[in-house]
C-alpha positions as CSV (number, residue, x, y, z in Angstrom):
1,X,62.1,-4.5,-36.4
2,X,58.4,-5.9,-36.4
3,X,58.6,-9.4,-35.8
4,X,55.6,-12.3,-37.0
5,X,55.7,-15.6,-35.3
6,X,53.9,-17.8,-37.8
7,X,51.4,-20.7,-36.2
8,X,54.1,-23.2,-36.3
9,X,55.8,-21.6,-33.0
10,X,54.5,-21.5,-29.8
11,X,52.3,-18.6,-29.4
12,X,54.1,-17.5,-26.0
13,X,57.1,-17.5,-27.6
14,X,56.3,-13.6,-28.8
15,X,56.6,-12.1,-25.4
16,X,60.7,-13.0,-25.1
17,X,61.4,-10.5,-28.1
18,X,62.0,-7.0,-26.2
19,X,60.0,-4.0,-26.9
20,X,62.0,-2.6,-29.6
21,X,61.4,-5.9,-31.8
22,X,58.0,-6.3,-30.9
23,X,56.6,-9.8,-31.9
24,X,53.4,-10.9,-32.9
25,X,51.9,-14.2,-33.5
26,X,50.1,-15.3,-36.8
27,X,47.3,-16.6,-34.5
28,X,47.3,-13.0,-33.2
29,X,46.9,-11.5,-36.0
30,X,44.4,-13.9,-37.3
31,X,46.2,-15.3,-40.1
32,X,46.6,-19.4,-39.2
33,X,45.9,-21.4,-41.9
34,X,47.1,-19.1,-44.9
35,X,49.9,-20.5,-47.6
36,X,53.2,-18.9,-47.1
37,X,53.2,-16.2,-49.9
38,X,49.7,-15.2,-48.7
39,X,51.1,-14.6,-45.3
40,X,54.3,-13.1,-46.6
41,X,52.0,-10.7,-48.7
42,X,50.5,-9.9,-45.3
43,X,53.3,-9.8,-43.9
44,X,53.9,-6.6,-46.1
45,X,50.6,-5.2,-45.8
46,X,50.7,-5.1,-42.2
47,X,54.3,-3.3,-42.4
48,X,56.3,-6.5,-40.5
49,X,59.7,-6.6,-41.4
50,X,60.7,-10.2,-41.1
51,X,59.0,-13.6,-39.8
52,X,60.1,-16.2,-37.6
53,X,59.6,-20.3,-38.4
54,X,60.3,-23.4,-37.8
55,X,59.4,-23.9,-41.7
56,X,62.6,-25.5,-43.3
57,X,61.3,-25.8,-46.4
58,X,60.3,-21.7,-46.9
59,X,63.7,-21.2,-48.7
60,X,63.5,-23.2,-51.3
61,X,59.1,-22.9,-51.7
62,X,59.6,-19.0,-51.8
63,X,61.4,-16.3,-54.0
64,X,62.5,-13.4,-51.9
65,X,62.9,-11.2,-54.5
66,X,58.9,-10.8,-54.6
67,X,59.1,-10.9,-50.9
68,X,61.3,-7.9,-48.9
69,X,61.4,-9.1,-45.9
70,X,64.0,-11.5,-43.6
71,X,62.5,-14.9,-42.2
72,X,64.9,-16.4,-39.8
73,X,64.6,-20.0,-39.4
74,X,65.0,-22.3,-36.4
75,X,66.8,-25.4,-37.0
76,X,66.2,-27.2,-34.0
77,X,65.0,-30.7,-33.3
78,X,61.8,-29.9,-32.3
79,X,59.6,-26.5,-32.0
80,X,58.8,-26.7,-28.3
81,X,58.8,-23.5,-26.6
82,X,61.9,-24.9,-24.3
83,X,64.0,-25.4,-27.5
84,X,63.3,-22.2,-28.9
85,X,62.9,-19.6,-25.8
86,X,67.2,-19.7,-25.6
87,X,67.4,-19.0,-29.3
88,X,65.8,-15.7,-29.4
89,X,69.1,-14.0,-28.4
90,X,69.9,-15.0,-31.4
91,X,67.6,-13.2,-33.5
92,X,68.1,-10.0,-31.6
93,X,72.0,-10.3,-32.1
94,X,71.2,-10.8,-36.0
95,X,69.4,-7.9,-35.9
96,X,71.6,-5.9,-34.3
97,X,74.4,-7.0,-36.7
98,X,72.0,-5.7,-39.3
99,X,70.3,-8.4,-42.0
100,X,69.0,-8.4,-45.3
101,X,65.7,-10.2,-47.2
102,X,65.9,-13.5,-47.5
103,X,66.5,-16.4,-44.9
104,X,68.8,-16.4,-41.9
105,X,69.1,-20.2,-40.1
106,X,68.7,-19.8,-36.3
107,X,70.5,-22.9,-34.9
């Protein structure tokens, strides 16, 4: 599964997804500042498969019908690198277990 971090992450936090998820940031890929359906339109573009945030809001601003793609959600205090780093097992596991469009919470 391709993986986008969006700007709201900490840019390092791409190289704890393994090779076989490989993650890249929005800042990587040159897309900080765009709205959330432009960068899920890009997102599709570009072939990515599902985006990570810290966004709580993305569920309820965003249909996912128009949008094929899993965004999994950290619900953590804060979006320091420290909080999140432990939480990417997480992701992988969902993966692994096999998700769908739409949003998965990450707590």
């Amino acid at each position: 599964m391709k993986l986008l971090l969006d700007e709201n992450l900490p840019h390092r936090l791409y190289k704890d997804f393994p090779a076989e998820h490989p993650a890249y940031s929005a800042k990587f890929m040159g897309w900080e500042g765009l709205k959330n359906g432009e960068l899920l339109s890009k997102m599709i573009e570009e072939n990515f498969d599902a985006l990570v945030t810290w966004d709580h809001n993305i569920e309820f601003q965003q249909n996912f019908k128009n949008y094929p793609v899993t965004v999994f959600c950290f619900h953590t205090p804060d979006s320091k690198y420290e909080t999140l780093k432990p939480l990417v097992s997480k992701i992988i596991s969902a993966i692994n277990q096999g998700v769908k469009s739409g949003v998965v919470s990450i707590e």
